[in-house]
N, C-alpha and C positions, 0 to 999 in steps of 0.2 A: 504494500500500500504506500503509494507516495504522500509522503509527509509535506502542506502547505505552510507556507508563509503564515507568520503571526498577520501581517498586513498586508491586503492584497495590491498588487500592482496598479497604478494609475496609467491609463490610455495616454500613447505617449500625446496624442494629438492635443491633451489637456496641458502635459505637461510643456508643451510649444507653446500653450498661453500662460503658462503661467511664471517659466521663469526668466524671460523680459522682466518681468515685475521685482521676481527675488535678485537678481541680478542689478537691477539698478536703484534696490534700498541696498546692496551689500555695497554698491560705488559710492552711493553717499554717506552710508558710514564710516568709509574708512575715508571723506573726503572731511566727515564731521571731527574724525578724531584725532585729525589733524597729521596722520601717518602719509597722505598722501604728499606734503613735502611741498605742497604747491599752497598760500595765501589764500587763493582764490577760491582754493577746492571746500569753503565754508561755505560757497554758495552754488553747490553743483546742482542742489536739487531744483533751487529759481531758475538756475539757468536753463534749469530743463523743462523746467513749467513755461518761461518764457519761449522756449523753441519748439514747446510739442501741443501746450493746453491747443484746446480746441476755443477758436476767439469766434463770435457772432456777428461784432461790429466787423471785421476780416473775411467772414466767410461773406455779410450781405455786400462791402465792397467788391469782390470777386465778381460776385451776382452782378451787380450795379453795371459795371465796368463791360464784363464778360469776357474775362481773363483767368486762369485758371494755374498762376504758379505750382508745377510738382509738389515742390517743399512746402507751400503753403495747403492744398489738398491733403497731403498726407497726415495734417492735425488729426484730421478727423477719424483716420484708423490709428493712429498713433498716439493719442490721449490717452486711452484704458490706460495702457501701460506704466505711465508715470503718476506717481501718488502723491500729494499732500502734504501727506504726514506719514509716520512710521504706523501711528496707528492706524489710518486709514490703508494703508499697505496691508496689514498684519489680518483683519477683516478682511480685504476684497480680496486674496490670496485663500484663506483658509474657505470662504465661498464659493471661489471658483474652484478650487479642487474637491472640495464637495461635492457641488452641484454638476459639474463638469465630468467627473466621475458616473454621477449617475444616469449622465444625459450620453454622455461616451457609451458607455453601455447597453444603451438600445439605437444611440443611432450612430451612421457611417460618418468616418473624421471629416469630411467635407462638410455634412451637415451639419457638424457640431463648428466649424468655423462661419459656415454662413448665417447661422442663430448668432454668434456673438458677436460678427463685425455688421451685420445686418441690424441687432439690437444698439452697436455704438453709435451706429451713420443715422438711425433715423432715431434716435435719442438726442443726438447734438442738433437734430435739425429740427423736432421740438424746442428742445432747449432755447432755438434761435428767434422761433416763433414765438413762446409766452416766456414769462411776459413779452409783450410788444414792446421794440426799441433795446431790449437786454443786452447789456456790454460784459455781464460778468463772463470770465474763463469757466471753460468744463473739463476736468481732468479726473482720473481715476478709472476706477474698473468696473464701477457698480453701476452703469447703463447696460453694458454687457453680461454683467453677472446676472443683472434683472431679466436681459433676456435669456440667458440657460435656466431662472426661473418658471420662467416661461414655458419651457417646452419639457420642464418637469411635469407644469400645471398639466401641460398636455397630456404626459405620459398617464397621469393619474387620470386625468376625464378619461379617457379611453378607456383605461380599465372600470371604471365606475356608471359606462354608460352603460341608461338602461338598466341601472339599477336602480334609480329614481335619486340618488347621493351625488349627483354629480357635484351639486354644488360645492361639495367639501373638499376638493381638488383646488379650489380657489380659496383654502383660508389661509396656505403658507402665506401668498403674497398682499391676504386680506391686513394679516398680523404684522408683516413687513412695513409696509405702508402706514398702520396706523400708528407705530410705534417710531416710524420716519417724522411724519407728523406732527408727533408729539414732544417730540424732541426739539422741534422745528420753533414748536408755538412758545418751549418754554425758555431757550436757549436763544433759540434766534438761528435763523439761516437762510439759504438763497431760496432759488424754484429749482434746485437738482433735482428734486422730486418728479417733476417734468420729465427730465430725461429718463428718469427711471422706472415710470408709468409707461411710457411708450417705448423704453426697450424692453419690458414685461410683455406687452401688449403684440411689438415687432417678434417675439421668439413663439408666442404663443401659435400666433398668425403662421406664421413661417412654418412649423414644426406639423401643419398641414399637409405644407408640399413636400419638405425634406424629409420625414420621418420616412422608416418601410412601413409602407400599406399603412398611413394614418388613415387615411378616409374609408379605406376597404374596411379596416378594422371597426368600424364605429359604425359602417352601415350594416356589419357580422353582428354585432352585437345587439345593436338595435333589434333588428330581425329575431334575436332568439328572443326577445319578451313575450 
């Protein structure tokens, strides 16, 4: 009998999203701790916020104009990646391997990239939209991490159609969001919630087309009530 792992292996296609991220908290810790030997390297994380967030008032000039710099397009798949803060690193990393995991699992590594840059792009382009006029930057993981919520939610409607419980496949992201919110109301914060609505919303959607046999499956199910 072959003997398993205490911990099972994570799809590597997860692990290509994810350590971008651990990779570039471990550069700015050592840029924090002053081992990197360079002055400057105190401020490698702004400089990376300033070269990657994803900007609104940039992306509607592009629009305006109809102009489409490389490097300046590339914000918008290249945001997730860069984090905030350590804390916000240390959450959107331990989610995405989570949920990445379990999304890895039933569907193909193509799929599982197009749920998460699909949930960034049209989470930033939320974002752009509401509020109307918004100059704030969007950076971090958690538009994409919303959407492999997303197509968790999915996983679970499918199994739950036609049971008459489907609704309870929407309380992960119900509890998500309210507990986003509330944090929001008492602390104070931007409308990231926005982008995080619509990249929930983007992976759900999507996890339609890209999932095997989403819709077979749910019109299978339906039929045996």
């Amino acid at each position: 009998m072959q003997n398993e792992g205490p911990i099972n292996p994570l799809p590597w296609v997860v692990w290509l999203l994810a350590l971008p991220v651990i990779a570039l908290e471990l550069v700015f810790a050592l840029g924090q701790s002053g081992l990197a030997g360079d002055p400057a390297s105190v401020g490698w994380r702004l400089e990376a916020l300033q070269r990657f967030a994803y900007s609104p008032p940039l992306f509607r000039a592009m629009w305006a104009m109809g102009e489409w710099p490389p490097a300046q397009v590339m914000r918008i798949f290249l945001y997730p990646f860069v984090q905030g803060s350590v804390t916000q690193a240390v959450f959107g990393t331990v989610f995405l391997l989570a949920l990445g995991k379990m999304v890895a699992e039933a569907f193909r590594p193509w799929a599982v990239l197009v749920v998460f840059f699909g949930a960034g792009i049209v989470g930033a382009l939320a974002f752009t939209a509401f509020p109307p006029g918004n100059a704030l930057p969007l950076f971090g993981a958690y538009p994409p991490v919303y959407g492999l919520i997303g197509a968790f939610t999915f996983l679970l409607w499918t199994r739950l159609a036609g049971s008459g419980t489907q609704y309870r496949a929407f309380s992960l992201i119900g509890l998500l969001m309210g507990v986003q919110l509330l944090f929001a109301a008492l602390f104070g914060g931007g409308f990231e919630w926005v982008a995080d609505l619509a990249g929930f919303a983007t992976g759900f959607l999507l996890s339609f087309v890209v999932s095997p046999g989403g819709l077979a499956q749910i019109r299978a199910r339906l039929r045996q009530r």
